[in-house]
N, C-alpha and C positions, 0 to 999 in steps of 0.2 A: 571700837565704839559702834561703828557700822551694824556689826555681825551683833550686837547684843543690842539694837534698836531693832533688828530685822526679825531677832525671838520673841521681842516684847509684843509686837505686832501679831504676830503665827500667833504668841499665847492669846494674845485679844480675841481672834480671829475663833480657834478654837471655843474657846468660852463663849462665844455668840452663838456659834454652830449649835451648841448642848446647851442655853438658855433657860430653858423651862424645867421644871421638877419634875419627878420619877414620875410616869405615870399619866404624862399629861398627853391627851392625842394632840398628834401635830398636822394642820391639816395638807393634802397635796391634791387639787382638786384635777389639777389637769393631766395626771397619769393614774390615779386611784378610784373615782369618782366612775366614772363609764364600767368600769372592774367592779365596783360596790353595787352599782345599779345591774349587773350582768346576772353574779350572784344571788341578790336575791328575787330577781325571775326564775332562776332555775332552781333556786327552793321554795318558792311559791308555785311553779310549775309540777313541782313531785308532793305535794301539799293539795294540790288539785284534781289530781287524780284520786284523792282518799274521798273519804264519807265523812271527817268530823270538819275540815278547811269549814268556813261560811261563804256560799256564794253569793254573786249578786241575785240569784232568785229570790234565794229567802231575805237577805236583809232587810226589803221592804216590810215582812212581814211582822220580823222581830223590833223595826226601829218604832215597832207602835206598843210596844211594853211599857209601862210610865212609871216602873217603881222595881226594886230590888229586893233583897236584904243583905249585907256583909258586916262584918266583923272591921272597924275600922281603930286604927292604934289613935292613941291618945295625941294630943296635941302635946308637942315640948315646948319648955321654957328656959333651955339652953341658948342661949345668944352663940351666935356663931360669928367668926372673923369673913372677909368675902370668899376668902381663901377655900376656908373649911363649909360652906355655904354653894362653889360651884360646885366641888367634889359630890356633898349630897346631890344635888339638882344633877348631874351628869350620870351618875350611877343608879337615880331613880326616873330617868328622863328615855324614853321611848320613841321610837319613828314609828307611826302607824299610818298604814292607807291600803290603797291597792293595786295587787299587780293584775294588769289587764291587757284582753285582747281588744285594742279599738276598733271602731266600726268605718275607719278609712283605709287601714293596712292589714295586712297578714301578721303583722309584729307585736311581740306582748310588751308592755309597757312596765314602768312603776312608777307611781304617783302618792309621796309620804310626806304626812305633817308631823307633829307633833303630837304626844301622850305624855300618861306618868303611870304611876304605878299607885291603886290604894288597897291592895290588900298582897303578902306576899305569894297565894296564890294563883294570882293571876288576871284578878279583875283592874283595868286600866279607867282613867278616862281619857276623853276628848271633845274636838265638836263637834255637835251633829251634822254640820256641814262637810267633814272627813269621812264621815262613814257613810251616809249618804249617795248611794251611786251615780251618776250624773249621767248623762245621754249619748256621752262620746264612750262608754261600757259597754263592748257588745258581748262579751264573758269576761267572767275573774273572781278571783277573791281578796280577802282582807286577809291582811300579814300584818306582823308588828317586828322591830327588829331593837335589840338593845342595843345598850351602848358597846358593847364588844363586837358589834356586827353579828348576834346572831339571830337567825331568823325562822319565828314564830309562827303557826298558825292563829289566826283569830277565830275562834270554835260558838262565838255567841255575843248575841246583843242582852245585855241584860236590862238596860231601861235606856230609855232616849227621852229627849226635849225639843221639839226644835224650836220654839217658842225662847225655851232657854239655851240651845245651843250647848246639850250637854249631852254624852252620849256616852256609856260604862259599857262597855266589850268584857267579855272572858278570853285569856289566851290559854293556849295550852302550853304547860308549864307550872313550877313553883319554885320560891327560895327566890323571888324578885325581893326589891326592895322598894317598899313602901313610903309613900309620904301620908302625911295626917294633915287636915282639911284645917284651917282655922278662921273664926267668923268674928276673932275680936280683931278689926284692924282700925286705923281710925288715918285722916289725909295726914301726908308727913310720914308715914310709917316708913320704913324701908321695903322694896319692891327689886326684886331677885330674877331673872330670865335667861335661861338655857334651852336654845333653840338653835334651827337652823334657816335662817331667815334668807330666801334666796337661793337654796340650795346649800348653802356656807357654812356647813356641820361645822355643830360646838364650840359658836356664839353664846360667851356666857355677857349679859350687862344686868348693871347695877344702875336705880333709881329710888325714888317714890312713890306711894300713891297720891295721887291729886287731889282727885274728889270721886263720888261715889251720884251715880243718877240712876233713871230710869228711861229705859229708849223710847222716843215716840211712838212708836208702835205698842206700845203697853199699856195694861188698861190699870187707871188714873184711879185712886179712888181722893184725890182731892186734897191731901195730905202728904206734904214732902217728907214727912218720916215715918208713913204709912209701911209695914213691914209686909205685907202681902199685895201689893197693888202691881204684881207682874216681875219682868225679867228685871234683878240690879245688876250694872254694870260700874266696872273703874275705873278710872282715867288715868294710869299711870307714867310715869316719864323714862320710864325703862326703855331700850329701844326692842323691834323687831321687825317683820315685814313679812311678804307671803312666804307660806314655807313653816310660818312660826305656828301656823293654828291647833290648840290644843293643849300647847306647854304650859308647863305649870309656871305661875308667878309662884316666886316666895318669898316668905317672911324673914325676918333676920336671924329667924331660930330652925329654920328648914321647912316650915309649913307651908300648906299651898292656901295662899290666898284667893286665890282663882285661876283659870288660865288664860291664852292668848285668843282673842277672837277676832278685832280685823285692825285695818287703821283705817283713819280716813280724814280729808282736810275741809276744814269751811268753806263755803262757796263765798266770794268777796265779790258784793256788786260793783259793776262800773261808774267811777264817781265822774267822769270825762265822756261826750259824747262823741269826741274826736278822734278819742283814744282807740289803736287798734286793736280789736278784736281777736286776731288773730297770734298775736304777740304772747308766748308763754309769761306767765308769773308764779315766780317762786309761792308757794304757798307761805299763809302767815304763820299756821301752826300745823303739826300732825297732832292728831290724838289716838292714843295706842289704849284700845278697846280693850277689857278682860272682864271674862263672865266671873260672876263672885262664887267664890265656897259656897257660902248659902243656897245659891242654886244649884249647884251638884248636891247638895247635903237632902232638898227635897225629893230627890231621887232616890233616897237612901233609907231603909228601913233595917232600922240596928236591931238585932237580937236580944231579946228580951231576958 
């Protein structure tokens, strides 16, 4: 009786060990991760030394393109299970950013958010905040890495926003796979996230959208269902965190709704003047920001 409770257990044990479906990456952040970022420096490295990589010289130059043209697939109206819904979003879901030499060490760095894929080609998007070089770049370039780990040069900026926080790269490559943009969404819908928020590759969650506004900094034209009165954004319930910007939100049928662009929490006044100051409070709410379809879409000039 012993010895046949002691296999029941081994068999449980086992079956936990192999838990997940064929196919699924499993992550190991503390023996993999230093090894994945090593990688791809030194094909970003031999990528660098070529004529087609994009440096940080040029990207200034290219991130002031304001418009495109590609060939974009149709929107579907297959409803997916969440099952068959990460699958798409993980096999159409990109690490984009740059590997760089910083301007306090000798050591080249990597520094990746979030993409996807809209044309099989090779044109991605993301934020403009991602491609965007920052100050602490004293050389490098843009890399893109798929989900198989392999790694891309990024060869061009084809239109940027930063108004709208949207930024279509060319990689060099084809036979990606694409997602198709969709702009019928309405609050309540279902809302899709495959990222890696925090470093914590292939974070897949599952939400809604909220509601749908436009950021204060946007010019007003005085009507809340004004369709051209600047950047729209979503308020979704999906989760993510830094790390995630760029990802595609999606629909229940694999569309990208928009992608990730930041969080952020309400400032809550002081109702207590005795109250200390100093004393952290949980915040009341997050709200997880995404640029809409629609604003990538105005970047996009379809073929006639």
């Amino acid at each position: 009786m012993k010895l046949a409770w002691i296999a029941v257990v081994a068999a449980a044990g086992c079956f936990r060990s192999a838990a997940q479906a064929p196919d699924v990456p499993v992550g190991n952040q503390d023996r993999t991760e230093a090894q994945y970022k090593a990688d791809i420096i030194q094909a970003a490295r031999g990528f660098y030394s070529g004529k087609e990589v994009l440096k940080t010289t040029e990207v200034g130059k290219q991130l002031k393109r304001a418009s495109c043209q590609l060939a974009l697939p149709a929107a579907s109206t297959t409803h997916l299970t969440a099952r068959e819904a990460c699958v798409t979003a993980r096999h159409s879901h990109l690490r984009i950013g740059w590997s760089y030499l910083c301007n306090k060490c000798s050591k080249w760095h990597v520094s990746l958010a979030g993409g996807y894929w809209l044309t099989a080609g090779g044109a991605a998007a993301t934020c403009f905040h991602v491609v965007e070089p920052s100050r602490e770049l004293k050389e490098g370039c843009l890399v893109a890495v798929d989900d198989a780990a392999k790694v891309f040069p990024v060869v061009e900026v084809l239109a940027a926003s930063r108004e709208n926080d949207v930024c279509i790269v060319r990689v060099a490559g084809n036979g990606f796979a694409p997602l198709a943009l969709n702009t019928d969404v309405h609050p309540g819908d279902t809302a899709y996230c495959y990222s890696d928020p925090l470093g914590n590759r292939d974070y897949f969650s599952a939400g809604i959208v909220n509601r749908f506004y436009r950021s204060a900094g946007s010019r007003s034209s005085g009507s809340r269902a004004a369709a051209g009165a600047g950047p729209m954004r979503l308020n979704v319930s999906t989760d993510w965190a830094p790390g995630s910007s760029g990802s595609a939100v999606l629909d229940e049928c694999g569309n990208v709704i928009g992608h990730v662009a930041n969080i952020s929490t309400p400032h809550e006044e002081t109702t207590s003047k005795t109250e200390d100051a100093k004393v952290a409070k949980p915040a009341p709410i997050v709200f997880h920001e995404a640029v809409s379809a629609q604003d990538v879409l105005r970047l996009i000039r379809t073929p006639k």
